[in-house]
N, C-alpha and C positions, 0 to 999 in steps of 0.2 A: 570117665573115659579111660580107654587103657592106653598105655605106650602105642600103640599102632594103629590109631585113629587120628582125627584129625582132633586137635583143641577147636574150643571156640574163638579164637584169633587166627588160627589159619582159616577156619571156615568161614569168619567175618571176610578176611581178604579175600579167599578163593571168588567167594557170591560178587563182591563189587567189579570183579574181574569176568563171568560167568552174567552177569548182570548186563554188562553192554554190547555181549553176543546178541544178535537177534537170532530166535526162534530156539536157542540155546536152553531156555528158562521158562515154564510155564507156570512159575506163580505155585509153585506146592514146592516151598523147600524140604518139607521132610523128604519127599522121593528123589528131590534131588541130592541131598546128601546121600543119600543110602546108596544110589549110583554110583558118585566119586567112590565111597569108601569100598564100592563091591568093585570096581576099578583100581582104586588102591591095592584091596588085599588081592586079587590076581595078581598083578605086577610083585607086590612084594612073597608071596608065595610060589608063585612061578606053577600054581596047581592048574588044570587044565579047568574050560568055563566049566562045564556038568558039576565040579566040585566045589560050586560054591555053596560056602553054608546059606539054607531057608531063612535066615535072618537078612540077609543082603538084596533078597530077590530072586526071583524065577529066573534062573541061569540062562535063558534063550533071550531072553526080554531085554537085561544087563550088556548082553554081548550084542545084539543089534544096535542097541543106543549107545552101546561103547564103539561099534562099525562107522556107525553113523556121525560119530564126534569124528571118528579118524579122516573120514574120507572127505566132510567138510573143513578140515584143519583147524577147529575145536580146541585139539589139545595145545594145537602148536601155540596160538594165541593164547591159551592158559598158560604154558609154560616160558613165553616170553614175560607175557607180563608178571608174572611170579618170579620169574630170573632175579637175584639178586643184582642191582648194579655194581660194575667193578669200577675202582679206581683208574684215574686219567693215566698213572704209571704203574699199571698191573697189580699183582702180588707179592711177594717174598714168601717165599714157604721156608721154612728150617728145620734140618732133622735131626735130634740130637745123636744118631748113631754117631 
């Protein structure tokens, strides 16, 4: 894996999370990994769809079923439940400037 994929610990986590969506998951996790992470590298690259690399998927296909998370609020419950929990009295940040 490179630096800008998912490990298999975050992909264990992501799936148990992506697992109690209904209609979310059809039982072929190789395609669904290759979605998050062709979802992933847009977001982290900021490239437009058409230029996603042939290894991620057919750039039309990626972005409907990436439409289609959005508009059912998919992501949102992804990224709630991925949220880290904070403590009962927040943070403390410190900067050594």
């Amino acid at each position: 894996m490179t630096r800008t994929s998912l490990d298999d610990a975050q992909w264990v986590a992501l799936m148990l999370v992506v697992q109690r969506i209904p209609l979310a998951w059809k039982h072929d996790e190789g395609a669904l990994r290759r979605f998050v992470e062709a979802a992933l590298w847009i977001g982290r690259t900021g490239a437009p769809w058409r230029d996603l690399p042939e290894a991620l998927g057919l750039w039309s296909s990626v972005y409907h079923r990436w439409r289609r998370w959005c508009l059912r609020g998919w992501w949102e419950l992804v990224f709630e439940a991925l949220r880290p929990s904070l403590p009962e009295d927040g943070l403390l940040l410190l900067d050594s400037t």
